[in-house]
BALOBA-1460 file (C-alpha; in Angstrom, 3 decimals):
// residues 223
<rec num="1" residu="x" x="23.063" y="-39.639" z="15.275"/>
<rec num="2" residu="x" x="19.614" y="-38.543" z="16.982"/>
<rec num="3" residu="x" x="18.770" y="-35.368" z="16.531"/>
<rec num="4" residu="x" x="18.009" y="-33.822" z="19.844"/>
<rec num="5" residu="x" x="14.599" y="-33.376" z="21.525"/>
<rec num="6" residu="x" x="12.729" y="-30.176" z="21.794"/>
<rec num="7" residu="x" x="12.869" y="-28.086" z="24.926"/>
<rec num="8" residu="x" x="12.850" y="-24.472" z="25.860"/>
<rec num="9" residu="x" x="15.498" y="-22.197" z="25.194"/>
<rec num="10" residu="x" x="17.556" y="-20.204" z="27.272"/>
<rec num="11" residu="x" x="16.611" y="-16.015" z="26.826"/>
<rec num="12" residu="x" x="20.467" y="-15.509" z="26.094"/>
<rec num="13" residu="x" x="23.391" y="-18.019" z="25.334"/>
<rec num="14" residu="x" x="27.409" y="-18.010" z="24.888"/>
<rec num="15" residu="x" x="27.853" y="-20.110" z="21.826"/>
<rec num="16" residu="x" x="32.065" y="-20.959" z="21.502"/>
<rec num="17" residu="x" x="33.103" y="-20.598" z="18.641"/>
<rec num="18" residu="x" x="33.896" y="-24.218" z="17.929"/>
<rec num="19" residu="x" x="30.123" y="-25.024" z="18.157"/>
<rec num="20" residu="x" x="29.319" y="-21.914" z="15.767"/>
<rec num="21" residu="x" x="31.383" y="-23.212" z="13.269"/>
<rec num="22" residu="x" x="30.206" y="-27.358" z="13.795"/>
<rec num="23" residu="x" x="26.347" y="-25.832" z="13.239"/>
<rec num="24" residu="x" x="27.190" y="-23.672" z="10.992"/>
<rec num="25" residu="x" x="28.690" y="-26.475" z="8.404"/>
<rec num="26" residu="x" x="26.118" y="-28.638" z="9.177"/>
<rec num="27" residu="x" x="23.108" y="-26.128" z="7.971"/>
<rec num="28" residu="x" x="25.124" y="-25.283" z="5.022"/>
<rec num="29" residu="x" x="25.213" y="-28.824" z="3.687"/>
<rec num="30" residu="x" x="21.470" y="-28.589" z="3.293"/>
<rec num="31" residu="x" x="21.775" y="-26.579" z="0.664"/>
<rec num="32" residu="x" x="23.244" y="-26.701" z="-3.114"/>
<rec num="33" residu="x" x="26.203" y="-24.812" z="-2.099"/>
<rec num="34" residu="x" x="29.229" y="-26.811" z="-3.385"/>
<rec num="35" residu="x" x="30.712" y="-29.127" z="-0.680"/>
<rec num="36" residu="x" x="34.047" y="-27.369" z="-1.637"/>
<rec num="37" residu="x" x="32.481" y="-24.061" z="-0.577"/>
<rec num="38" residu="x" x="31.317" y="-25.089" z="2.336"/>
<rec num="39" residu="x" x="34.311" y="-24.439" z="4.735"/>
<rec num="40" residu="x" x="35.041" y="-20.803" z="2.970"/>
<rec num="41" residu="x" x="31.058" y="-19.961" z="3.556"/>
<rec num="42" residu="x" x="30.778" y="-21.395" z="7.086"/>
<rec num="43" residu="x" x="34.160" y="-19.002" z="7.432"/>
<rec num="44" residu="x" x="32.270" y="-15.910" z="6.563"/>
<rec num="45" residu="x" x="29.127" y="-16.996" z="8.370"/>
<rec num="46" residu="x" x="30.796" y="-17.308" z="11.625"/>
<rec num="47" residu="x" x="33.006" y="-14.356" z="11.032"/>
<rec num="48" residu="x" x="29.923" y="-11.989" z="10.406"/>
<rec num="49" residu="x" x="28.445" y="-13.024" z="13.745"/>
<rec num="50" residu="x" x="31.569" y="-12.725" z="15.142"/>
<rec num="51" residu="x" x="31.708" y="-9.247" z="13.868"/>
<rec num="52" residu="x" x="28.313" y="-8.304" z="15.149"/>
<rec num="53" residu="x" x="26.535" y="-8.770" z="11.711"/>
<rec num="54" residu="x" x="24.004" y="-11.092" z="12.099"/>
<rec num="55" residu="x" x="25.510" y="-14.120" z="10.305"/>
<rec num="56" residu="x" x="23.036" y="-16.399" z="12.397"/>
<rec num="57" residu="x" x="19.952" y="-14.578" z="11.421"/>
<rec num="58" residu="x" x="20.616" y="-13.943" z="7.697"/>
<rec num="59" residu="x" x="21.837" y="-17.858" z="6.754"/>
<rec num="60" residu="x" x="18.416" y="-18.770" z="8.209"/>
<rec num="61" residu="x" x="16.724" y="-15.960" z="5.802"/>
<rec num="62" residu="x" x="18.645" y="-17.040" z="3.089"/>
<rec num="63" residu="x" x="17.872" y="-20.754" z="3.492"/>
<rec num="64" residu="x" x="15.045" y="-21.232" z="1.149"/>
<rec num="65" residu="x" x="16.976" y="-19.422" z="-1.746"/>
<rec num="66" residu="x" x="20.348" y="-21.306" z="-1.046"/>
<rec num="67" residu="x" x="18.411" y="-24.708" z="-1.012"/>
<rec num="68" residu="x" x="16.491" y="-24.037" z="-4.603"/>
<rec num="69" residu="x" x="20.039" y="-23.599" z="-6.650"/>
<rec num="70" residu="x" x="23.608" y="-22.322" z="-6.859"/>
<rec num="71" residu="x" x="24.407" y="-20.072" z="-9.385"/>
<rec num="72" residu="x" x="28.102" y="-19.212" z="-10.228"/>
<rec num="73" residu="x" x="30.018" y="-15.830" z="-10.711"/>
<rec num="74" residu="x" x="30.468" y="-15.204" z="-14.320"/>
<rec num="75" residu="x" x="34.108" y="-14.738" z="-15.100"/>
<rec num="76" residu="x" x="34.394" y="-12.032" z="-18.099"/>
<rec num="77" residu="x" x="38.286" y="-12.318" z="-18.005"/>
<rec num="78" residu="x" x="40.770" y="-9.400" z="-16.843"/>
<rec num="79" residu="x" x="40.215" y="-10.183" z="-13.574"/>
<rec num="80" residu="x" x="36.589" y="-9.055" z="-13.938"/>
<rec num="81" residu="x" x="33.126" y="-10.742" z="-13.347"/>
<rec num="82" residu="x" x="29.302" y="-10.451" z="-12.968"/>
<rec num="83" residu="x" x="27.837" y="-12.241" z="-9.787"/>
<rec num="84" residu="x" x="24.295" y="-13.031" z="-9.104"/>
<rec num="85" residu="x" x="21.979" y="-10.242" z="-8.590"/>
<rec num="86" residu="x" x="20.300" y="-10.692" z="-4.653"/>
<rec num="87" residu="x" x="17.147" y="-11.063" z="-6.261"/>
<rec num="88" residu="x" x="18.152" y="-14.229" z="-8.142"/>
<rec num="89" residu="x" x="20.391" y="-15.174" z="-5.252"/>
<rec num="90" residu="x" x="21.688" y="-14.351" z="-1.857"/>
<rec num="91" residu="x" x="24.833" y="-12.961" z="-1.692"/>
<rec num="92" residu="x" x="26.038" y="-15.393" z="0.445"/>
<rec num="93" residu="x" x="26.247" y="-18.569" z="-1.837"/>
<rec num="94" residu="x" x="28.699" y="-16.469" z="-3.986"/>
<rec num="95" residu="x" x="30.574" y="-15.070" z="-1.346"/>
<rec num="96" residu="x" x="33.744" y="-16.807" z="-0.607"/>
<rec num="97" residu="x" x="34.102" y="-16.864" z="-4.341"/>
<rec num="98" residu="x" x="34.222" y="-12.740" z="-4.257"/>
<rec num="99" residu="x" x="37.058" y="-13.381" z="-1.840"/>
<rec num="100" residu="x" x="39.106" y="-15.676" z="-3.699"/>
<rec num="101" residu="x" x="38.932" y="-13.740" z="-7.086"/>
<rec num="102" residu="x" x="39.479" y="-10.264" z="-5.179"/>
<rec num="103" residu="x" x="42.991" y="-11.493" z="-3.330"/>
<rec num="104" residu="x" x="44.144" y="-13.079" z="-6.186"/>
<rec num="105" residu="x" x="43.480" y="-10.405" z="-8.452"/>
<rec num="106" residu="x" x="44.790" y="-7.849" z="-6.120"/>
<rec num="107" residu="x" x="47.967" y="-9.555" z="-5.920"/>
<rec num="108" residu="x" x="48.553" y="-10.064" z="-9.394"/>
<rec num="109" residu="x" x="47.363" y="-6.744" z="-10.640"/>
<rec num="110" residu="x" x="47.703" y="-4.216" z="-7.966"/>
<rec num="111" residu="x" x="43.391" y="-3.935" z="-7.682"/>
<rec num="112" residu="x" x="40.506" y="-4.876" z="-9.030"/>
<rec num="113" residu="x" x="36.640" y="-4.250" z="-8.378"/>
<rec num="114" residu="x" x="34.205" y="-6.028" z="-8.806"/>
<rec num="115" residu="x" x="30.173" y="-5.637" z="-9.292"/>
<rec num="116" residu="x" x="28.625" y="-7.013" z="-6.422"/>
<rec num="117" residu="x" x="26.545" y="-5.724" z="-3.400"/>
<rec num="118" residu="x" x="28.922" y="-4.515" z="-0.849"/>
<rec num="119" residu="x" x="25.912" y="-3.399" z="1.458"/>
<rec num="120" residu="x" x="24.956" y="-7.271" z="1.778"/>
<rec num="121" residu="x" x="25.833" y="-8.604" z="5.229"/>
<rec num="122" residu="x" x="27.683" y="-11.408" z="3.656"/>
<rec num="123" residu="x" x="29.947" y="-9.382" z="1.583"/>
<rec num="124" residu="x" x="30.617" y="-7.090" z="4.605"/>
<rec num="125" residu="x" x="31.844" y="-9.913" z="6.509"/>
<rec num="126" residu="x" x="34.625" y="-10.438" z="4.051"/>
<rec num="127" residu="x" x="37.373" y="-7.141" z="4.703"/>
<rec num="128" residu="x" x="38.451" y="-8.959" z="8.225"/>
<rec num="129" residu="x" x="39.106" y="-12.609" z="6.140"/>
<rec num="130" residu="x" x="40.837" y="-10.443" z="3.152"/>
<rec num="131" residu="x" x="43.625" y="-8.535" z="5.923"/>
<rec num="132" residu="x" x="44.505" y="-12.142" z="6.639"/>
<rec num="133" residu="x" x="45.470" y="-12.306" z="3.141"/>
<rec num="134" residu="x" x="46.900" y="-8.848" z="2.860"/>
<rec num="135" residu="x" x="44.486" y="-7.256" z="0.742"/>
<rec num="136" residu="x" x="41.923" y="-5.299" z="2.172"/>
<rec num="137" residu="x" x="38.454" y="-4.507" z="0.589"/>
<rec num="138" residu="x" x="36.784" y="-0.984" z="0.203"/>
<rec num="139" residu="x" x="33.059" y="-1.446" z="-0.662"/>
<rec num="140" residu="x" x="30.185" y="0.197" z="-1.833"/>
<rec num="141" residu="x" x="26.626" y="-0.445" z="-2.563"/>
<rec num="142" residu="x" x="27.364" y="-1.989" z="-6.003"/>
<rec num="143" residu="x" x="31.091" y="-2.644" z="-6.157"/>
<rec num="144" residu="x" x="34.319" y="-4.542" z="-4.064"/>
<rec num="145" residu="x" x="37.392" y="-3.046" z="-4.878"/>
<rec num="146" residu="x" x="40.633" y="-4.867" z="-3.402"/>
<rec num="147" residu="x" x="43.820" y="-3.422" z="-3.179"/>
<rec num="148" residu="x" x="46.835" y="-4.984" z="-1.169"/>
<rec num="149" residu="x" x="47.802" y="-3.904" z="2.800"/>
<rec num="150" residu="x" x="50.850" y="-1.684" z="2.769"/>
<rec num="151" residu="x" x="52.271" y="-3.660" z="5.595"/>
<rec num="152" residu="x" x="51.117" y="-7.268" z="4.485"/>
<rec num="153" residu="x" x="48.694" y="-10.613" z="5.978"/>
<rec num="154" residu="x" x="47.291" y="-9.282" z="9.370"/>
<rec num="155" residu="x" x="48.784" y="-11.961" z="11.540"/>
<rec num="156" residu="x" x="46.882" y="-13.212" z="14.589"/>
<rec num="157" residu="x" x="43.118" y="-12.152" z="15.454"/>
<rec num="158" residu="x" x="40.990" y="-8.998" z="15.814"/>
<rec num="159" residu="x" x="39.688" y="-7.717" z="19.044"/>
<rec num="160" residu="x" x="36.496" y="-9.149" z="17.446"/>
<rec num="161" residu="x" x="37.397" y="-12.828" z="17.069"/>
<rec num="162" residu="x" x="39.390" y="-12.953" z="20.443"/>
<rec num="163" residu="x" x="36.346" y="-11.799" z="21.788"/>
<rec num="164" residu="x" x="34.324" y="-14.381" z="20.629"/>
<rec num="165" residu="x" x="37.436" y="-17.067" z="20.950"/>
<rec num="166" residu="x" x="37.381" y="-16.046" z="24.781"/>
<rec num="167" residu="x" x="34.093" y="-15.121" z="26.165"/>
<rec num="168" residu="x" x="32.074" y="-17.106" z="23.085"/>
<rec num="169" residu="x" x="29.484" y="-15.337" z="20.694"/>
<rec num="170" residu="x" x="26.330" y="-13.569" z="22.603"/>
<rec num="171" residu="x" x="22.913" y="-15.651" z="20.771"/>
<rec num="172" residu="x" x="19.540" y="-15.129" z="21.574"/>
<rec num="173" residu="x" x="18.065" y="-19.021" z="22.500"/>
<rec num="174" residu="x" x="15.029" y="-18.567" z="20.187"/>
<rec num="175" residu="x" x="17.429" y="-17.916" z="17.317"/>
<rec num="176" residu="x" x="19.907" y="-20.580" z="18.656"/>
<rec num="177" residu="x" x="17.384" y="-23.088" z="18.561"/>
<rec num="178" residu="x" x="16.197" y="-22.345" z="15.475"/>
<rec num="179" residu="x" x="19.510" y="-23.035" z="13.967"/>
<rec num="180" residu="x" x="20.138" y="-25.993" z="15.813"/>
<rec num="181" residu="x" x="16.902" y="-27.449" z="14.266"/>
<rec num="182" residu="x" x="18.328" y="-26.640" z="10.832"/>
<rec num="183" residu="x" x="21.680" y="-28.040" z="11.498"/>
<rec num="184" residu="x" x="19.977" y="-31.887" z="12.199"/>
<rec num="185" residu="x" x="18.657" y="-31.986" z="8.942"/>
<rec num="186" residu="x" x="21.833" y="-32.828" z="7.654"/>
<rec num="187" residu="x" x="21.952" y="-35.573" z="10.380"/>
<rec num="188" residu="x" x="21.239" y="-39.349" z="9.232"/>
<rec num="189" residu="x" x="18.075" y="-40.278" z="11.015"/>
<rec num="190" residu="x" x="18.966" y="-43.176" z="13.463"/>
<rec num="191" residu="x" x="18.536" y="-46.942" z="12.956"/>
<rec num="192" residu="x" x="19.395" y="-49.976" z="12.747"/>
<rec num="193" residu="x" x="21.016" y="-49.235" z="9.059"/>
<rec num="194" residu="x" x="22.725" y="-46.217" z="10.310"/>
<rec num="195" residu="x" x="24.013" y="-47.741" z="12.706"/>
<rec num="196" residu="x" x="26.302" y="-50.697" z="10.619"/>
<rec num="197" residu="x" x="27.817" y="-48.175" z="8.287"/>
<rec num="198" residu="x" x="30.185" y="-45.489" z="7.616"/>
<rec num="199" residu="x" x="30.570" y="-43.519" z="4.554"/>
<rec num="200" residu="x" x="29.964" y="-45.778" z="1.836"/>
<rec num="201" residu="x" x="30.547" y="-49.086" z="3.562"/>
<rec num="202" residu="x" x="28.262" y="-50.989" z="5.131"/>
<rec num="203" residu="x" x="29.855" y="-53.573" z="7.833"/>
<rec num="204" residu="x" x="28.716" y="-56.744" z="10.135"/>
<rec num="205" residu="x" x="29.316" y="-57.310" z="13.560"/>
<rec num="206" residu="x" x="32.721" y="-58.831" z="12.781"/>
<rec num="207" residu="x" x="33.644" y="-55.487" z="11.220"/>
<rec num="208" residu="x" x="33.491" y="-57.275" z="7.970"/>
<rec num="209" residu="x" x="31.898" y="-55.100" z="4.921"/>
<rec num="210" residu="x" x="28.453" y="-56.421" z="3.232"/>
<rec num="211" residu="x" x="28.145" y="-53.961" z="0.979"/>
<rec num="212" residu="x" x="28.451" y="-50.197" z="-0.532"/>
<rec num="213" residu="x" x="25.524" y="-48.080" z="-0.105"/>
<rec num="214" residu="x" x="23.848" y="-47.619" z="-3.254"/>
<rec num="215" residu="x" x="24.242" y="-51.272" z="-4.494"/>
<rec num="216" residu="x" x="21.364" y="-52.615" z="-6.032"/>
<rec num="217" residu="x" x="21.143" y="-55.954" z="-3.688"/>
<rec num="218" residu="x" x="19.100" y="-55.332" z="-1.052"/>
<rec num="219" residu="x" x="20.841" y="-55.405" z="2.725"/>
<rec num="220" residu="x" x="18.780" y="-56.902" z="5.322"/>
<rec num="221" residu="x" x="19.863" y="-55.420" z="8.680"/>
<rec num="222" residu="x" x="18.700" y="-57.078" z="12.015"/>
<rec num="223" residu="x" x="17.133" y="-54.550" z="14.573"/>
């Protein structure tokens, strides 16, 4: 696919939510976040600008961090463990993790808290996802505690999200362009070898396969 040209952004877009959550995924497979993490983190991404909490802005800050490495929670056992400080890494990349561990544990033992940084924007996304799980999520600077709903899942959407599923998500077209630009870097750049393959096959005109990418024999593809 061509990534596509430059040109000047609107002052103020609609983005649907759909095309939030298509950009989103794509920017977050530029960095080392697990590939199995990506759907739960694009989640929380779109649900914090959803929510009005800047989702947009702070994956683009965190970028540069989230590209370098991914460190993992810590699990001490008894439904206890030490994430990453936000100095050694956004909050963000450890994120849907925190939600996982907190429902579960909640469940099973009635609460739990953990030590993370409930001021983070990332970590405030998560109470909304949590109801949907029947648990909900009181946080502080420093900890998460999870306990479970008295009345169970939350079943259908906040005014938030059917906000944002009906009218789309209010984006600045500086910002939204900026994003965009991130997004095509996990885009294959397009030619005549792009073109003749998908996933790890690469096929002739007859639909016939040549090869598997990463062979050591050399493919010559006409132009």
């Amino acid at each position: 696919m061509t990534p596509t040209p430059a040109h000047h952004a609107p002052a103020d877009l609609r983005v649907s939510v759909r095309e939030l959550r298509l950009m989103t995924g794509r920017v977050l497979l530029t960095t080392a976040i697990p590939f199995g993490s990506v759907a739960a983190t694009r989640d929380i991404v779109v649900g914090a600008e959803t929510h009005g909490l800047d989702g947009l802005a702070g994956l683009l800050d965190a970028l540069p961090a989230l590209r370098a490495r991914h460190l993992r929670p810590q699990l001490d056992g008894n439904n206890t463990a030490q994430f990453p400080a936000p100095d050694a890494q956004p909050a963000l990349a450890t994120a849907a993790d925190l939600l996982d561990l907190a429902v579960a544990a909640a469940h099973t033992d009635g609460s739990a808290s953990f030590t993370a940084p409930g001021d983070d924007w990332a970590v405030r996304a998560l109470p909304p996802l949590a109801r949907r799980h029947g648990v909900e999520l009181a946080l502080t600077r420093s900890t998460v505690t999870a306990t479970p709903t008295p009345d169970g899942p939350r079943i259908g959407l906040d005014a938030a999200e059917l906000r944002a599923l009906t009218y789309g998500v209010p984006v600045t077209g500086a910002l939204w362009q900026r994003f965009v630009a991130e997004a095509e870097a996990a885009l294959t750049p397009d030619s005549a070898l792009s073109r003749t393959h998908a996933g790890d096959s690469l096929f002739g005109p007859g639909g016939e396969i040549l090869a598997e990418v990463g062979e050591d024999e050399p493919v010559e593809v006409a132009s």
